[in-house]
Backbone as JSON, one array per atom type, in Angstrom:
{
  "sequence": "XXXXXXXXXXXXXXXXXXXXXXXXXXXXXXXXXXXXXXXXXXXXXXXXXXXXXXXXXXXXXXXXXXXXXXXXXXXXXXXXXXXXXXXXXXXXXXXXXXXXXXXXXXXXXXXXXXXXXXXXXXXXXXXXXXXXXXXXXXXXXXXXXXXXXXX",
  "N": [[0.84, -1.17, 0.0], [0.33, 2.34, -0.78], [0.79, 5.38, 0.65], [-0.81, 8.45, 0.61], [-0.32, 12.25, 0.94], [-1.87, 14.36, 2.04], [-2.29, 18.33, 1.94], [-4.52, 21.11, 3.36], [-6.1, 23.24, 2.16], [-7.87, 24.98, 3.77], [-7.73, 27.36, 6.8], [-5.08, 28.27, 5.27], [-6.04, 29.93, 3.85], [-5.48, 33.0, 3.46], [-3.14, 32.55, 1.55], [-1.23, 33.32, -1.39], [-2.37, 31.24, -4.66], [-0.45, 29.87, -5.81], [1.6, 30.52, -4.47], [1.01, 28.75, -2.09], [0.48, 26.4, -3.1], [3.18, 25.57, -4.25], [4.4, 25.82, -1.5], [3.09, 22.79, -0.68], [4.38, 21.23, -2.58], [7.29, 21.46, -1.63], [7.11, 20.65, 0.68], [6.76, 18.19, 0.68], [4.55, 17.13, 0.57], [1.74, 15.0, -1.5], [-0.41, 16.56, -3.06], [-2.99, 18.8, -2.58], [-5.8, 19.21, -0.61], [-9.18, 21.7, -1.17], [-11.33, 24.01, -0.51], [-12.88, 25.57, -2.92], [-12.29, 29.29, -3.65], [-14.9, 31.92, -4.39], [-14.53, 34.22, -5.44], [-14.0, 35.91, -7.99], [-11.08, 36.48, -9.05], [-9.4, 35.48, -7.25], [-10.23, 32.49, -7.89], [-9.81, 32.34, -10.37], [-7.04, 32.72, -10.38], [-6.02, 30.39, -8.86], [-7.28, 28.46, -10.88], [-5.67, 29.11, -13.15], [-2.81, 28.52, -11.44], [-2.95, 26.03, -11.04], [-3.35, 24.61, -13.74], [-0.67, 25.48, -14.24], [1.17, 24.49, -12.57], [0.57, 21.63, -12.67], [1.6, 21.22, -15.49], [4.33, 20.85, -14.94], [4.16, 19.19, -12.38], [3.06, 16.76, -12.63], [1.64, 14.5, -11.03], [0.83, 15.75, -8.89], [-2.13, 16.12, -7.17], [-5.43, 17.21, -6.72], [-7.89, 17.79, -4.71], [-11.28, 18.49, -4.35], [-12.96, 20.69, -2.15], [-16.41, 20.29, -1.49], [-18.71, 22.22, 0.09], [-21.49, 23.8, 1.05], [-22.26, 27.3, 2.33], [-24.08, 27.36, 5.75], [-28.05, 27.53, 5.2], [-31.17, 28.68, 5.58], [-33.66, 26.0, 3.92], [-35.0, 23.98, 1.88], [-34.86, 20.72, 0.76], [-34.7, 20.47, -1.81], [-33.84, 23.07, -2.87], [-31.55, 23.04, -1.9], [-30.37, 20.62, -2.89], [-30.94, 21.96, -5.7], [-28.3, 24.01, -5.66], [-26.41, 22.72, -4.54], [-25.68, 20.98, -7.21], [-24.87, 23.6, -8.67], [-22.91, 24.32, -7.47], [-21.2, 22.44, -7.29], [-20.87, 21.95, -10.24], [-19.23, 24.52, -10.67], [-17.18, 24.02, -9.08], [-16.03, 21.51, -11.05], [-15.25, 23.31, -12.89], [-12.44, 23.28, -12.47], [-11.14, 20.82, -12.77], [-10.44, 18.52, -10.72], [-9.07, 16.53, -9.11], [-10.54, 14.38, -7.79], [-13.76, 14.86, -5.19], [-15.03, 15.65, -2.44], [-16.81, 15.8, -0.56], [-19.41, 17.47, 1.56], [-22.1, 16.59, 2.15], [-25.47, 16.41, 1.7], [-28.1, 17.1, 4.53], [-28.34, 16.72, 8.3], [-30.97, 17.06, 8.81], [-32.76, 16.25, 6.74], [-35.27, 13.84, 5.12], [-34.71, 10.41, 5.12], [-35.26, 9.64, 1.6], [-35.2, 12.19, 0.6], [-32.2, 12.79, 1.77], [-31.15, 10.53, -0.46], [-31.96, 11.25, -2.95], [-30.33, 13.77, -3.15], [-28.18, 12.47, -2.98], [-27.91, 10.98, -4.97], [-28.38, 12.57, -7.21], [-25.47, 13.85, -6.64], [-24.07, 11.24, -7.35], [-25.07, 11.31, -10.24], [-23.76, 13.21, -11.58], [-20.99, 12.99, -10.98], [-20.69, 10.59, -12.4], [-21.07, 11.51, -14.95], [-19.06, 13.08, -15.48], [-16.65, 12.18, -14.76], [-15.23, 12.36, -12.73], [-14.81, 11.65, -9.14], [-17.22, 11.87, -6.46], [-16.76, 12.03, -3.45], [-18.33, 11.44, -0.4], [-17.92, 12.69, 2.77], [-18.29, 11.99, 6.0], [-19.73, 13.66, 8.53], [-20.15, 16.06, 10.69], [-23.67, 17.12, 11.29], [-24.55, 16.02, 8.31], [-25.8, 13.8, 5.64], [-24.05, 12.14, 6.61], [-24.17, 11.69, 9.33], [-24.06, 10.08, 11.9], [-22.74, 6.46, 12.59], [-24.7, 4.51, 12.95], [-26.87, 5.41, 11.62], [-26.26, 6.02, 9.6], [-26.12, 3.18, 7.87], [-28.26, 2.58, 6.99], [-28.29, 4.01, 4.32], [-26.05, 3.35, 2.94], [-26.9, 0.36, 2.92], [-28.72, 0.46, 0.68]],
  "CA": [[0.0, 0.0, 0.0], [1.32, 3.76, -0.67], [-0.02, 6.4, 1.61], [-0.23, 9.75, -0.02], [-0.54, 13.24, 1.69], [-2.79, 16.16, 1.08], [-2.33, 19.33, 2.72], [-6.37, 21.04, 3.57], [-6.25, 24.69, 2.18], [-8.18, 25.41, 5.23], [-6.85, 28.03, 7.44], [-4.14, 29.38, 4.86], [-6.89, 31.13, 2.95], [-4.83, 34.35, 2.7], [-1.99, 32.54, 1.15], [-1.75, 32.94, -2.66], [-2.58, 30.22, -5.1], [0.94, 29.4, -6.53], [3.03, 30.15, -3.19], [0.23, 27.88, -1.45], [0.3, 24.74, -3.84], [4.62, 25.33, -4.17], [4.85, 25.29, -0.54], [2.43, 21.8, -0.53], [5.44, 20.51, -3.23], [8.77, 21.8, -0.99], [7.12, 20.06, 2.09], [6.84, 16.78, 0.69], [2.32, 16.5, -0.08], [1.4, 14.67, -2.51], [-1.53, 17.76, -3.49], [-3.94, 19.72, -1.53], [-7.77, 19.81, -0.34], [-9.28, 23.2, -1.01], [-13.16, 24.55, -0.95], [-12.83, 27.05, -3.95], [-13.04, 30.56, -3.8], [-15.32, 32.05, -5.44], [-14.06, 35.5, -5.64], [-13.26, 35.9, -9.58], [-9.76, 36.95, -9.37], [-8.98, 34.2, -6.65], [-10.7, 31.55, -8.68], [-9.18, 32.42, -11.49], [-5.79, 32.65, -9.96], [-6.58, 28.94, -8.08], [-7.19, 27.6, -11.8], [-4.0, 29.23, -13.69], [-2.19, 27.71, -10.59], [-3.39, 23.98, -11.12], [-2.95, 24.24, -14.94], [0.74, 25.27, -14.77], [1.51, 23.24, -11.65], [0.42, 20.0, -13.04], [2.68, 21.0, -16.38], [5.47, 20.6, -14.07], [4.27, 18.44, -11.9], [1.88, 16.1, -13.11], [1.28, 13.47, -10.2], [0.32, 16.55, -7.76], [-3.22, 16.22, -7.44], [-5.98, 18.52, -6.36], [-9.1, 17.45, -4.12], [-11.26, 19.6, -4.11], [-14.41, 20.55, -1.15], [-17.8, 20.84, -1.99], [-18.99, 22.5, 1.05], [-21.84, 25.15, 1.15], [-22.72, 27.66, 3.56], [-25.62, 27.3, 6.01], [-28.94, 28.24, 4.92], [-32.21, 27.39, 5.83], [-33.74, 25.94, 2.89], [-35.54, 22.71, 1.35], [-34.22, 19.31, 0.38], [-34.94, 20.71, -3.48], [-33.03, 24.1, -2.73], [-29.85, 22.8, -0.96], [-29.71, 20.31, -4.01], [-29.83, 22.8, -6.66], [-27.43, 24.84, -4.85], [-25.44, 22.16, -4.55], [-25.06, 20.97, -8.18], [-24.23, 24.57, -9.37], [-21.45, 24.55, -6.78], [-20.38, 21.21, -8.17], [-20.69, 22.38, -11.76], [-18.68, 25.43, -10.32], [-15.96, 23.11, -8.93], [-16.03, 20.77, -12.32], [-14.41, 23.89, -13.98], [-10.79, 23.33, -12.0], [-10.57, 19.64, -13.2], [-10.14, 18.01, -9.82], [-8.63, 14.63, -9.44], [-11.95, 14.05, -6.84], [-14.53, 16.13, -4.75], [-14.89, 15.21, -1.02], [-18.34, 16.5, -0.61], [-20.21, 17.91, 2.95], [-22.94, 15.93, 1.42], [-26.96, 16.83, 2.43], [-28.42, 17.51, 6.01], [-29.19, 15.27, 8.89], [-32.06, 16.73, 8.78], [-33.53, 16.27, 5.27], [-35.17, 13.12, 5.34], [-33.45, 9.53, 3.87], [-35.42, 9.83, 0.79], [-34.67, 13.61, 0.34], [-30.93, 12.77, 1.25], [-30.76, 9.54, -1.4], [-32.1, 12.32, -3.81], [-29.65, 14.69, -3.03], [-26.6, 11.68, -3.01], [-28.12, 10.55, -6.98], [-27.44, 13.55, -8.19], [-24.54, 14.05, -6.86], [-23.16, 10.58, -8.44], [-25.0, 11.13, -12.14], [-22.31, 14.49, -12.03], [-19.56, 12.24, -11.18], [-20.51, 9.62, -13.82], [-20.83, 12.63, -16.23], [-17.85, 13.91, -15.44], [-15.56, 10.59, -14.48], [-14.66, 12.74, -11.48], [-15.29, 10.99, -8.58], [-17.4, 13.06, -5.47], [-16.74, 11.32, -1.83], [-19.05, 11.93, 0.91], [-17.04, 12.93, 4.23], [-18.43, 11.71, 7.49], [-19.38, 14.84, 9.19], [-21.72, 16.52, 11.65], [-24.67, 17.55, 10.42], [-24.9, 15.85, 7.09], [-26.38, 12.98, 6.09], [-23.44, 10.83, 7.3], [-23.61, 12.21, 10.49], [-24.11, 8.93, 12.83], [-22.91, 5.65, 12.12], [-26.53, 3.86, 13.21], [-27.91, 6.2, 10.51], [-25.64, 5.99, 7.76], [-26.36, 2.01, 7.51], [-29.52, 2.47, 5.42], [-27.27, 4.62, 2.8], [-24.68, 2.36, 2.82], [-27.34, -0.9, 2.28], [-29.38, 1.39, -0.41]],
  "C": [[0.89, 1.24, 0.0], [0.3, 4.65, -0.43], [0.65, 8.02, 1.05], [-1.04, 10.56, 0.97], [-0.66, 14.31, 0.96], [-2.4, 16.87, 1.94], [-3.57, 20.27, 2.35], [-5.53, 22.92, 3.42], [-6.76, 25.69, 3.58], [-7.39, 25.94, 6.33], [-5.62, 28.4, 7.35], [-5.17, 29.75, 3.7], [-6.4, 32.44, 2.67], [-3.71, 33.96, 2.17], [-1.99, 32.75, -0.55], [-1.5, 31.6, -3.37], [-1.42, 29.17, -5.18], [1.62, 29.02, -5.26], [2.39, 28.68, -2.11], [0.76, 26.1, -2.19], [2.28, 24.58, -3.74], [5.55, 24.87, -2.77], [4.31, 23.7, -0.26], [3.69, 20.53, -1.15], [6.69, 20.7, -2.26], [8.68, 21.21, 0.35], [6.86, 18.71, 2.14], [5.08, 16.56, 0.68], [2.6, 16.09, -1.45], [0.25, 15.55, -3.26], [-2.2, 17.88, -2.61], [-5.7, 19.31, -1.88], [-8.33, 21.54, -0.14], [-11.1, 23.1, -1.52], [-13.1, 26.07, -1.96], [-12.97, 27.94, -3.47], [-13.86, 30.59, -4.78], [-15.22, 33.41, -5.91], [-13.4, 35.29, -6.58], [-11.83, 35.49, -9.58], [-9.05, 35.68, -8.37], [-9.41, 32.85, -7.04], [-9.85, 31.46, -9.89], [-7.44, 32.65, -11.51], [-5.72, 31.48, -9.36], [-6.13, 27.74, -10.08], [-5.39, 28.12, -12.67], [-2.91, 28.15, -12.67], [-1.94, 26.03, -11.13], [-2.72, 24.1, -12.66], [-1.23, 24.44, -14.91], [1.26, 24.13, -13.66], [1.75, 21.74, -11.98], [1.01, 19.97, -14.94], [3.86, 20.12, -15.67], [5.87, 19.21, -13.54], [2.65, 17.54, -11.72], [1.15, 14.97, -12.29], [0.54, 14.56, -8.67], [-1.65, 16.61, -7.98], [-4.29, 17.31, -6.16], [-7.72, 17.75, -5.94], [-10.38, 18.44, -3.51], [-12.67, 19.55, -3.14], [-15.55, 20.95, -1.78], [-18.87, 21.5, -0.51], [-19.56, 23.8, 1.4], [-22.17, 26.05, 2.53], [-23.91, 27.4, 4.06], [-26.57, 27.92, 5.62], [-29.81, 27.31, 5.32], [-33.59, 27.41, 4.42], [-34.61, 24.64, 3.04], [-34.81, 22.16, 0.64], [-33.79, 20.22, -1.02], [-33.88, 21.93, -3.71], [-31.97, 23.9, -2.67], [-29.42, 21.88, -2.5], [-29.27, 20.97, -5.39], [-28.78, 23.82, -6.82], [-26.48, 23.91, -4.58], [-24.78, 21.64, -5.6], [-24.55, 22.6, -8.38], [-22.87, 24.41, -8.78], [-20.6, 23.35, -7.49], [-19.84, 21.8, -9.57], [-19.48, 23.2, -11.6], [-17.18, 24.71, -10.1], [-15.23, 22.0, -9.95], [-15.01, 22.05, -12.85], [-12.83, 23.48, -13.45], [-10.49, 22.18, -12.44], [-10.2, 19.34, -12.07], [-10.17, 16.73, -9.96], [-10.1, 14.27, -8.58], [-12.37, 15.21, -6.12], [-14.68, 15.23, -3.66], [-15.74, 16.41, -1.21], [-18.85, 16.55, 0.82], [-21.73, 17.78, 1.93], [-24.83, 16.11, 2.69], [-27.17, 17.4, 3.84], [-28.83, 15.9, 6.69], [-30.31, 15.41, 9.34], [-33.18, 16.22, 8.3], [-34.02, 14.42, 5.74], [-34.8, 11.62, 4.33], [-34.09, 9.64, 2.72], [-35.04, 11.45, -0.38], [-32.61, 13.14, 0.39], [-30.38, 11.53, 0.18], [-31.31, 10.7, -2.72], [-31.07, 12.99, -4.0], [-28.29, 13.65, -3.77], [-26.62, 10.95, -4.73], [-27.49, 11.89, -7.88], [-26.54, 13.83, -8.23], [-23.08, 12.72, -8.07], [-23.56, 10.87, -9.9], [-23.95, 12.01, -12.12], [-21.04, 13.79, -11.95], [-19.76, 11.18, -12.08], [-20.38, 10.08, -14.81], [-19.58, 13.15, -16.5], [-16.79, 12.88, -15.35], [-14.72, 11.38, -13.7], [-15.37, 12.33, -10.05], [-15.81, 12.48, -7.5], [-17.37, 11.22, -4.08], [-17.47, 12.29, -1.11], [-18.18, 12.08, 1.91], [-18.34, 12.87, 5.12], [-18.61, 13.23, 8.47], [-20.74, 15.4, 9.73], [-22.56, 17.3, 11.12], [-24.95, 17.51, 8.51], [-25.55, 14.13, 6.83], [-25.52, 11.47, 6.67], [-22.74, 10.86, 8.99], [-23.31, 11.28, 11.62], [-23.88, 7.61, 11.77], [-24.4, 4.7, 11.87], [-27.12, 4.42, 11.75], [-27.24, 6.03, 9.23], [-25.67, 4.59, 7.34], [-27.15, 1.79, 6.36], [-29.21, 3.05, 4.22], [-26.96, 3.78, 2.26], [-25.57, 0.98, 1.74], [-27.97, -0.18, 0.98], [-28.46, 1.94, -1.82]]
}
């Protein structure tokens, strides 16, 4: 087995794109986890980044978060608010998406809704999305995430 290492954009958000991903290479990661900006000029400085980066250095890969802010909303809302963001994240070409996937409140038919669409986009795309394990979504308790899992 070979154990590769990401380094989580998270909490160097003021670093820029390039010096960010160069320091990820000079410290020994195998590529980074990052929840896009979406501020133009930092988006668009994020993607230049990746495209010359992975000239260079072509095994550095890029994982990227799908992770919106709170709102209070409906099952139907949060999902189409959540493809755009996808779609949104599709433009960087990410090796995978590690997704903060539905609510634990929505209920399991609302979140097996939510978790279809998110795979037809990764079958469309042949970019994979991973669910992350995380409080308040729908894989928030093991007990509860069984009926996913068998489904």
């Amino acid at each position: 087995m070979r154990l590769r290492f990401y380094y989580p954009y998270w909490g160097s958000e003021h670093v820029p794109a390039m010096e960010f991903m160069s320091w990820c290479i000079s410290h020994g990661f195998h590529g980074m986890e990052i929840n896009f900006p979406t501020e133009d000029a930092q988006a668009e400085a994020f993607r230049k980044a990746i495209y010359d980066l992975r000239k260079a250095n072509p095994d550095f890969k890029v994982i990227a978060q799908q992770v919106l802010s709170n709102a209070p909303e409906s099952a139907g809302s949060y999902q189409r608010r959540m493809i755009e963001r996808l779609e949104f994240i599709h433009s960087f070409e990410p090796d995978a998406i590690n997704s903060h996937t539905g609510k634990d409140h929505f209920t399991f038919e609302e979140n097996c809704s939510i978790i279809e669409a998110c795979e037809a986009m990764g079958q469309r795309s042949g970019i994979p999305i991973w669910h992350e394990i995380h409080r308040g979504r729908f894989t928030f308790h093991s007990s509860t995430l069984i009926p996913y899992l068998d489904r």
